[in-house]
LUMGU-980307 format. One record per residue (C-alpha): residue number from 1; x, y, z; residue in three letters. Coordinates in pm, 1 decimal, m for minus. Example, Ala and Ser with C-alpha at 12.3 -4.5 7.8 and 13.67 -1.06 7.14 Angstrom:
! LUMGU-980307
<node><num>1</num><u>1230.0</u><v>m450.0</v><w>780.0</w><residuo>ALA</residuo></node>
<node><num>2</num><u>1367.0</u><v>m106.0</v><w>714.0</w><residuo>SER</residuo></node>
This chain:
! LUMGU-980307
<node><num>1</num><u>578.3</u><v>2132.0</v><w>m2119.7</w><residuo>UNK</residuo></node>
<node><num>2</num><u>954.0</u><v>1965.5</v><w>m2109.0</w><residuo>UNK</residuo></node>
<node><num>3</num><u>969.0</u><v>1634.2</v><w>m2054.1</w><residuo>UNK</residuo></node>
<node><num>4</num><u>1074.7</u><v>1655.6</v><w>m1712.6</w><residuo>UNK</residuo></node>
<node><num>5</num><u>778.2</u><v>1819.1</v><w>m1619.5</w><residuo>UNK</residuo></node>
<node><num>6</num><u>575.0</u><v>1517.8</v><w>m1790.3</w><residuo>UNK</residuo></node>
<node><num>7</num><u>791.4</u><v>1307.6</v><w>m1550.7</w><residuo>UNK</residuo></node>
<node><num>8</num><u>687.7</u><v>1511.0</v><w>m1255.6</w><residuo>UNK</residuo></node>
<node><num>9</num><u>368.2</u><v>1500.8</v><w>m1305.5</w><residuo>UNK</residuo></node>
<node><num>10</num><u>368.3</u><v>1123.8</v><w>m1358.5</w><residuo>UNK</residuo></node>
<node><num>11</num><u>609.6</u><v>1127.5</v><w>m1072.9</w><residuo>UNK</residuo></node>
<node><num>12</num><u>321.0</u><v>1304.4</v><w>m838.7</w><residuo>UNK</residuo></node>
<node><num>13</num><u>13.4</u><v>1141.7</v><w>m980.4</w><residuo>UNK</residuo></node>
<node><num>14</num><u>177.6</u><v>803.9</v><w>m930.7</w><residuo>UNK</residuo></node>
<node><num>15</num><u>258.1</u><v>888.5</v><w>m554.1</w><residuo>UNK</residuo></node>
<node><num>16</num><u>m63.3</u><v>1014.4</v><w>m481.4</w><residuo>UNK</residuo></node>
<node><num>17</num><u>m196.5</u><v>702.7</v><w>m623.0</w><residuo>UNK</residuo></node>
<node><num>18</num><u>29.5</u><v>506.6</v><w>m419.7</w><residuo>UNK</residuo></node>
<node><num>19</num><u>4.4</u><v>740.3</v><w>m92.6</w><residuo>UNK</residuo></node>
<node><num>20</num><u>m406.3</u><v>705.8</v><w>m157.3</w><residuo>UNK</residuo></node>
<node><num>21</num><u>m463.4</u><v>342.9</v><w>m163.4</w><residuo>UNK</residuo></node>
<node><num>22</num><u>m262.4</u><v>220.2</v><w>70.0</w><residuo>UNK</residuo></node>
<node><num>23</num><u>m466.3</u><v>493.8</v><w>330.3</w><residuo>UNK</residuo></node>
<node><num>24</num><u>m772.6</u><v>319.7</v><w>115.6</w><residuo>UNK</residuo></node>
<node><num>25</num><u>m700.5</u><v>m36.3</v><w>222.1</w><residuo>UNK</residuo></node>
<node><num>26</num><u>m614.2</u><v>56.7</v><w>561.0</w><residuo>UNK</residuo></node>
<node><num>27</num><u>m915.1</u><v>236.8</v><w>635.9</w><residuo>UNK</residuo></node>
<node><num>28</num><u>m1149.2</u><v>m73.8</v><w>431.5</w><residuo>UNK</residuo></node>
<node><num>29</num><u>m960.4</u><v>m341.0</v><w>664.9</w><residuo>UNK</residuo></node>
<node><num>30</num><u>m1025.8</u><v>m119.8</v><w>979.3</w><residuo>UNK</residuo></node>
<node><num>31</num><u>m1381.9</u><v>m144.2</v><w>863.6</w><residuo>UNK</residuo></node>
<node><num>32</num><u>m1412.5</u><v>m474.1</v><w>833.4</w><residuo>UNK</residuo></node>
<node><num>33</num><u>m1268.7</u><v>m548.0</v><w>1143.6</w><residuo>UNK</residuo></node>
<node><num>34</num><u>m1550.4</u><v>m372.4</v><w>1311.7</w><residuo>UNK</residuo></node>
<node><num>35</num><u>m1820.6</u><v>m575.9</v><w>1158.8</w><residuo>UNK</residuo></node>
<node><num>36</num><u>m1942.5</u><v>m885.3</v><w>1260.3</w><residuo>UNK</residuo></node>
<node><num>37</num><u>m2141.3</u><v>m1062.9</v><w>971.0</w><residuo>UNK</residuo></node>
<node><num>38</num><u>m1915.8</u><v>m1244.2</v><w>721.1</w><residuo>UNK</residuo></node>
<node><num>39</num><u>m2066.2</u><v>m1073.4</v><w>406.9</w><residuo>UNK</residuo></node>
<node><num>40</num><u>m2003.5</u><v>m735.3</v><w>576.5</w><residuo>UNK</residuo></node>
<node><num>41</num><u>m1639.7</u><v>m805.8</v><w>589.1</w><residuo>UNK</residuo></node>
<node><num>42</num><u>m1635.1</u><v>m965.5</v><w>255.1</w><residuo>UNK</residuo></node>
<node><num>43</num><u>m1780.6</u><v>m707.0</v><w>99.3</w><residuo>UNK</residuo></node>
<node><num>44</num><u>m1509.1</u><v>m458.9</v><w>271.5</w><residuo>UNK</residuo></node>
<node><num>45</num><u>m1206.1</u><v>m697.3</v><w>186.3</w><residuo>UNK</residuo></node>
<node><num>46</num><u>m1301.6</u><v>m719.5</v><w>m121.9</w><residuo>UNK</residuo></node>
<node><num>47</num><u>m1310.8</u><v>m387.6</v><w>m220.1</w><residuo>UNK</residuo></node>
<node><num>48</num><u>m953.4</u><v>m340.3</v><w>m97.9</w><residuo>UNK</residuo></node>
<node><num>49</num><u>m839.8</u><v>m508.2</v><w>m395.1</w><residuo>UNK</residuo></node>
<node><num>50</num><u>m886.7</u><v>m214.2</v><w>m585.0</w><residuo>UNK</residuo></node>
<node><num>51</num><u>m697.6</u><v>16.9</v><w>m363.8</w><residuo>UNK</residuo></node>
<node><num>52</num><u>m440.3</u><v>m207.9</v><w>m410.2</w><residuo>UNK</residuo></node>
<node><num>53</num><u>m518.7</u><v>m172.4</v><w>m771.2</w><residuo>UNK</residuo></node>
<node><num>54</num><u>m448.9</u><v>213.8</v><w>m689.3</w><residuo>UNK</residuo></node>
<node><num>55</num><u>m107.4</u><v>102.2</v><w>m483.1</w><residuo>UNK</residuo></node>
<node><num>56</num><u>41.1</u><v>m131.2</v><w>m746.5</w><residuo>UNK</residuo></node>
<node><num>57</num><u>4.8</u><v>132.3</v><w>m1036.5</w><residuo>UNK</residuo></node>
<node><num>58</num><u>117.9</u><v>422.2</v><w>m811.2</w><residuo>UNK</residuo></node>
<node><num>59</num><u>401.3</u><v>242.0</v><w>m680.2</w><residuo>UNK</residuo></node>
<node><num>60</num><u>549.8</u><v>131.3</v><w>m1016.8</w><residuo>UNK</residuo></node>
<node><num>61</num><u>420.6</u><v>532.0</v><w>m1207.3</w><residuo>UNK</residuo></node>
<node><num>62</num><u>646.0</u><v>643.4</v><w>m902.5</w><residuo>UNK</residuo></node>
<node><num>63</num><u>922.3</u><v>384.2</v><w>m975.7</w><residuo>UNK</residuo></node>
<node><num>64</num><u>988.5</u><v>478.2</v><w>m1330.2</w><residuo>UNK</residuo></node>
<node><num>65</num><u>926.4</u><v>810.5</v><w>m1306.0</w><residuo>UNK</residuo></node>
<node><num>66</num><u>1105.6</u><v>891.3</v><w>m1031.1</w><residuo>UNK</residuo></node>
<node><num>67</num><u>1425.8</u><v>671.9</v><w>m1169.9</w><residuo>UNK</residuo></node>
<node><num>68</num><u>1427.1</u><v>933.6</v><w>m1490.4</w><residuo>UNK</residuo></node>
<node><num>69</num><u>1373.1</u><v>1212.9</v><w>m1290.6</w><residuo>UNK</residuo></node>
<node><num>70</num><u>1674.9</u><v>1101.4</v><w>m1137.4</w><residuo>UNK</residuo></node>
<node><num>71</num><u>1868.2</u><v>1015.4</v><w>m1425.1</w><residuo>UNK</residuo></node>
<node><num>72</num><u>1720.2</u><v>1403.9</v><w>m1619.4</w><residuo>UNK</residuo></node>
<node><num>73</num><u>1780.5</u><v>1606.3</v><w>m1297.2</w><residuo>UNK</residuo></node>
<node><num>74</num><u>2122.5</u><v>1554.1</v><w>m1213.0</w><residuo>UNK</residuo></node>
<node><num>75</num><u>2103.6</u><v>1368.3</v><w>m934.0</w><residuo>UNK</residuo></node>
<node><num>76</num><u>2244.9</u><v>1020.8</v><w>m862.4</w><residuo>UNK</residuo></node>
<node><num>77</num><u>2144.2</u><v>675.2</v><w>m771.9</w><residuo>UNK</residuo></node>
<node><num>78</num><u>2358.2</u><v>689.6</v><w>m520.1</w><residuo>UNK</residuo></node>
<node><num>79</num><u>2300.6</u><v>985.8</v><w>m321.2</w><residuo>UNK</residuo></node>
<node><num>80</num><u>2182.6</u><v>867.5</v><w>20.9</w><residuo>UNK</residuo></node>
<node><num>81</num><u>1798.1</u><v>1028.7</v><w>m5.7</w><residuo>UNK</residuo></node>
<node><num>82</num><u>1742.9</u><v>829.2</v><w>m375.1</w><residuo>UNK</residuo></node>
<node><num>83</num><u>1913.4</u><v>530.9</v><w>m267.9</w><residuo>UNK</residuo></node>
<node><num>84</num><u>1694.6</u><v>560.5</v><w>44.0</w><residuo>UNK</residuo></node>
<node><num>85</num><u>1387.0</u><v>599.7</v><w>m91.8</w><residuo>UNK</residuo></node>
<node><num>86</num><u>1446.4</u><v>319.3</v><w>m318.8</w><residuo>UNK</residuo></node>
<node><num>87</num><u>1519.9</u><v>83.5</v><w>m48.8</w><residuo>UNK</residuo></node>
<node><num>88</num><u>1214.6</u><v>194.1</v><w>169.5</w><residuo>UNK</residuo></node>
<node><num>89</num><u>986.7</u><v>139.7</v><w>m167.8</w><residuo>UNK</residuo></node>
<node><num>90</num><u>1116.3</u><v>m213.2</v><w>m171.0</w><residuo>UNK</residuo></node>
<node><num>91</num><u>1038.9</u><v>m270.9</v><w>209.7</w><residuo>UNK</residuo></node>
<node><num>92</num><u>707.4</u><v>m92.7</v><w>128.4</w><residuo>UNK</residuo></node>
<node><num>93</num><u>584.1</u><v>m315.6</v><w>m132.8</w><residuo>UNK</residuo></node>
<node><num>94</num><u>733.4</u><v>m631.3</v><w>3.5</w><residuo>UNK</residuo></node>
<node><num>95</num><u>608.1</u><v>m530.9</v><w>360.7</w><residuo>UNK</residuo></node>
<node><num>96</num><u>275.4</u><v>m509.7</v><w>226.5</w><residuo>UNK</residuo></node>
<node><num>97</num><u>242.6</u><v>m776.0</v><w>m14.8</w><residuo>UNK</residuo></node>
<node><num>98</num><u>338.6</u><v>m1022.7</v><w>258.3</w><residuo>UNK</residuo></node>
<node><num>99</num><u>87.4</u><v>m859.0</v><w>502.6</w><residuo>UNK</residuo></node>
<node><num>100</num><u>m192.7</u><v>m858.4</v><w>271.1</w><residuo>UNK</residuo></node>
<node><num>101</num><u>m202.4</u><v>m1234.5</v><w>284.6</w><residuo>UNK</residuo></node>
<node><num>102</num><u>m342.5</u><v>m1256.0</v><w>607.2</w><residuo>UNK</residuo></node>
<node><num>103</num><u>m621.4</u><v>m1014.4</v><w>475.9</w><residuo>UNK</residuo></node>
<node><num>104</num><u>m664.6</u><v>m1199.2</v><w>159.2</w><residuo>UNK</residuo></node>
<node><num>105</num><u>m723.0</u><v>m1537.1</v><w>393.5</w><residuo>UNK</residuo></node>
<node><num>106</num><u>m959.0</u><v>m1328.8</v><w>567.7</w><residuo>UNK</residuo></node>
<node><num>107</num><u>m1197.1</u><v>m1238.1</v><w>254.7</w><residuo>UNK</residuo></node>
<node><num>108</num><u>m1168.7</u><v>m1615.7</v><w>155.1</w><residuo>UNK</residuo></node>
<node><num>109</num><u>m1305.6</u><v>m1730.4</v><w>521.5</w><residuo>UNK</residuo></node>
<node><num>110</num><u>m1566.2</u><v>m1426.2</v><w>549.3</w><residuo>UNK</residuo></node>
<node><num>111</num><u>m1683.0</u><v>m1542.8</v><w>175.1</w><residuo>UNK</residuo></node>
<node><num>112</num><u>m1713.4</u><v>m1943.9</v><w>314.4</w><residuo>UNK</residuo></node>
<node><num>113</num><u>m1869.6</u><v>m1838.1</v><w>586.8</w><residuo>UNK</residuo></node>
<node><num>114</num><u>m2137.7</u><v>m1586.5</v><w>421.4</w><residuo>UNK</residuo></node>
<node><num>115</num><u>m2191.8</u><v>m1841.1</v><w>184.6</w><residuo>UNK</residuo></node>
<node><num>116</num><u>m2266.7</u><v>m2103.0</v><w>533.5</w><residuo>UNK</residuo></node>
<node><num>117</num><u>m2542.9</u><v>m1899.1</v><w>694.2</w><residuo>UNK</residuo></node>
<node><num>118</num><u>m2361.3</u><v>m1542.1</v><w>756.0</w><residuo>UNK</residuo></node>
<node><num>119</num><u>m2302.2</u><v>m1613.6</v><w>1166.5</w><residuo>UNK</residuo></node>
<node><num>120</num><u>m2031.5</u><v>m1428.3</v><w>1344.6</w><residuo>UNK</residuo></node>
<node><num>121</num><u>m1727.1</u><v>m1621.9</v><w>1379.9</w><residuo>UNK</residuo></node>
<node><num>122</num><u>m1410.7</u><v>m1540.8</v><w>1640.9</w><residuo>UNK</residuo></node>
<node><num>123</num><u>m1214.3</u><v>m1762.2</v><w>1343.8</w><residuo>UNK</residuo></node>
<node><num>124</num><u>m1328.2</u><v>m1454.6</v><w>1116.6</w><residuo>UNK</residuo></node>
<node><num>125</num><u>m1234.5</u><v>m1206.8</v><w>1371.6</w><residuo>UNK</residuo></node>
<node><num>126</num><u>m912.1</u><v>m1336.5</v><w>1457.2</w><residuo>UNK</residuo></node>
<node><num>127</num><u>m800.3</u><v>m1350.4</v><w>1062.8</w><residuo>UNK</residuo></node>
<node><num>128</num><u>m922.0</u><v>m972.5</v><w>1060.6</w><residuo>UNK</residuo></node>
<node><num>129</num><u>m670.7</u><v>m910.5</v><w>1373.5</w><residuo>UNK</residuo></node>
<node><num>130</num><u>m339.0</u><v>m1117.5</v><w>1241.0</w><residuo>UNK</residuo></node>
<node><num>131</num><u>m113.4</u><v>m920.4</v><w>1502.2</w><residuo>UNK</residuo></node>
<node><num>132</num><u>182.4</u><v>m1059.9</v><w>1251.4</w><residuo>UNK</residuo></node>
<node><num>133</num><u>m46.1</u><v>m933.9</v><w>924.3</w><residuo>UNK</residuo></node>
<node><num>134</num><u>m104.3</u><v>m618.5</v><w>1114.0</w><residuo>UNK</residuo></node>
<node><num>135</num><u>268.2</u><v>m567.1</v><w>1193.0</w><residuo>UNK</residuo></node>
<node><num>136</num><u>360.7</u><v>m552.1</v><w>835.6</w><residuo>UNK</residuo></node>
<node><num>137</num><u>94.2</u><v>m337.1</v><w>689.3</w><residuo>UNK</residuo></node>
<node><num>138</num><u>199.1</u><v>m78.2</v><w>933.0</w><residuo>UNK</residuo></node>
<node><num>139</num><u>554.2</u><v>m125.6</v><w>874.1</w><residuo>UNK</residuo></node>
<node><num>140</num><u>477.5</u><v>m92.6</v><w>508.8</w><residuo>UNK</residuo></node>
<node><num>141</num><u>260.1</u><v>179.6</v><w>561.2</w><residuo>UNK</residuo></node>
<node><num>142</num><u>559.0</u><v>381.9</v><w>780.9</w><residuo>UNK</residuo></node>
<node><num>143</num><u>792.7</u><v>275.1</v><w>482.6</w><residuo>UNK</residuo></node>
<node><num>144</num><u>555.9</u><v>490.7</v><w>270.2</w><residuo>UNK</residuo></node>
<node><num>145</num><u>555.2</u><v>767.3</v><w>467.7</w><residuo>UNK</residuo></node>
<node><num>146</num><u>963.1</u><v>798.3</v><w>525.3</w><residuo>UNK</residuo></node>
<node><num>147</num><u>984.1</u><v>789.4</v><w>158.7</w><residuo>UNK</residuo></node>
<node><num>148</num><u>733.8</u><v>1108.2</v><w>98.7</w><residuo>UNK</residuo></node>
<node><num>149</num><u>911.9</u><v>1283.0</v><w>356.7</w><residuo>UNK</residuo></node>
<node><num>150</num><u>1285.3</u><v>1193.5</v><w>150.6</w><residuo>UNK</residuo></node>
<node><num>151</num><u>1110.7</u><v>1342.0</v><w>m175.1</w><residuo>UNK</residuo></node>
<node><num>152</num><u>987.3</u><v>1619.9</v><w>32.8</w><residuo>UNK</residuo></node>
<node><num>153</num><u>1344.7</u><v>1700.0</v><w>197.9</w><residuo>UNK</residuo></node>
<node><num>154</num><u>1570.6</u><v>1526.6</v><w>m25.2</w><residuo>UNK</residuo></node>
<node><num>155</num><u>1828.6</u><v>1559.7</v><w>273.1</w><residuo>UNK</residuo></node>
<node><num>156</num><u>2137.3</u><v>1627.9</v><w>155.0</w><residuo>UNK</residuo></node>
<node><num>157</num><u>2079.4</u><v>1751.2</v><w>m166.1</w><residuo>UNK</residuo></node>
């Protein structure tokens, strides 16, 4: 195998990675929202924190790869779909770091609360439905998707 295919590979594995546990968390915060006991939801939140685990690693396997795949393939920092997908990455994992704070506050109140008898709490269930918290993840999320469909396309190129 050339090293460009290494790169690939890493290139793919890391977006998968990246692709995968951002659907992960979204799906675990969804779930948590649904529940009503405190230990349910703290249970779900904090299992998210190793899809972000997944997300972190992904993103920057994608990152690096993906910049010497660049540099190896001919292509050029500044063609519109790389320079693109670079900026979407950054709104991706800026979009999302923000936005996971309100879920991270979440886990912390679900954990006081399971820790104070377990009871239902419209506190807990607000945290779990931060329209602003919400907003980003999406947004994040939608960055994520744009830039698969630019490394699918590569418009332009």
């Amino acid at each position: 195998m050339t090293t460009t295919q290494w790169l690939l590979g890493v290139h793919v594995v890391g977006a998968f990675l990246f692709v995968s546990g951002a659907v992960a968390v979204g799906l675990l915060h969804a779930s948590a929202a649904r529940r009503e006991r405190p230990s349910e939801v703290a249970l779900l939140l904090g299992l998210t924190r190793w899809a972000v685990v997944a997300v972190g690693l992904g993103a920057l396997a994608a990152l690096a790869s993906g910049g010497s795949l660049v540099h190896r393939s001919g292509f050029s920092f500044g063609d519109t779909w790389v320079s693109a997908s670079l900026a979407l990455w950054i709104a991706s994992v800026v979009l999302g770091g923000i936005g996971g704070r309100s879920a991270r506050h979440a886990r912390y109140l679900a954990q006081k609360l399971a820790a104070a008898g377990d009871a239902p709490s419209d506190d807990l269930r607000l945290a779990l439905k931060s329209p602003a918290g919400q907003s980003l993840n999406y947004a994040s999320f939608l960055a994520t998707l744009a830039i698969l469909a630019l490394m699918a396309w590569k418009p332009g190129a």
